[in-house]
C-alpha positions as CSV (number, residue, x, y, z in Angstrom):
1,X,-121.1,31.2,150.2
2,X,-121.6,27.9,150.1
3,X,-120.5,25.3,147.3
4,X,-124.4,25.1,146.2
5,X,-125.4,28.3,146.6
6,X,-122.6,29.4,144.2
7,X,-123.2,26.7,142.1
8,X,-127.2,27.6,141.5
9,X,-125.7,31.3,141.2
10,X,-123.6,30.3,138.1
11,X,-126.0,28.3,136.4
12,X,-128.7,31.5,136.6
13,X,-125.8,33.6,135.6
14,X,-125.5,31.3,132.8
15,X,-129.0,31.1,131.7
16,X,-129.7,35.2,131.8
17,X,-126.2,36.1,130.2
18,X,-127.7,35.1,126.8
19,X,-131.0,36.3,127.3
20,X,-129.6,39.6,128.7
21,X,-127.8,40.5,125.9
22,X,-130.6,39.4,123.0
23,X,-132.8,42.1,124.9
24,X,-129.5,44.4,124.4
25,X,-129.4,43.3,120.4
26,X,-132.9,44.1,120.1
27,X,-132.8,47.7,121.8
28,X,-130.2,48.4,118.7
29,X,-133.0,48.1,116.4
30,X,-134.8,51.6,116.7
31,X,-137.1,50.3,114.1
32,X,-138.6,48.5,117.7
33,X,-139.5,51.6,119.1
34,X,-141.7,52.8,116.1
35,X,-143.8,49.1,115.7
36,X,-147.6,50.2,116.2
37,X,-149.4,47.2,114.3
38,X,-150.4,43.8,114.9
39,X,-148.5,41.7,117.9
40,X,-148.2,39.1,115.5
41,X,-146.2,41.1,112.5
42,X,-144.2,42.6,115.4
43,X,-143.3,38.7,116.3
44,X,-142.6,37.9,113.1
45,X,-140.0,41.5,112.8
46,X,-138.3,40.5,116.2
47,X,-137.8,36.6,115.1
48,X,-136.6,38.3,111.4
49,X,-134.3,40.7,113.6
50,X,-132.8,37.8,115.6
51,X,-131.8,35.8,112.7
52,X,-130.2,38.7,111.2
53,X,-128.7,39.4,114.4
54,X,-127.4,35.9,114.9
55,X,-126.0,35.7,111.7
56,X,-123.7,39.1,112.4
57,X,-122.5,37.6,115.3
58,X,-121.5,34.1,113.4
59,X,-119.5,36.2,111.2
């Protein structure tokens, strides 16, 4: 490979690591699998989830 190819490959890596493993997080929650309401309340439970979930991790 070439030097920026394999740069361009490390910043994507970089950028979907993260998102990657959120999406992971998030399939923890089985409550996810059972949401049948409003798009907006299910918003509102994934942001709730998140914070939670960040503040495990800060532990």
């Amino acid at each position: 490979m070439d030097c920026d190819l394999l740069v361009s490959c490390k910043a994507l890596a970089a950028v979907r690591a993260p998102v990657e493993h959120g999406f992971a997080h998030l399939k923890n929650w089985r409550v996810l699998s059972k949401v049948r309401t409003d798009p907006k309340w299910a918003t509102a439970l994934v942001r709730a989830l998140l914070v939670l979930t960040n503040r495990e991790v800060a532990r």
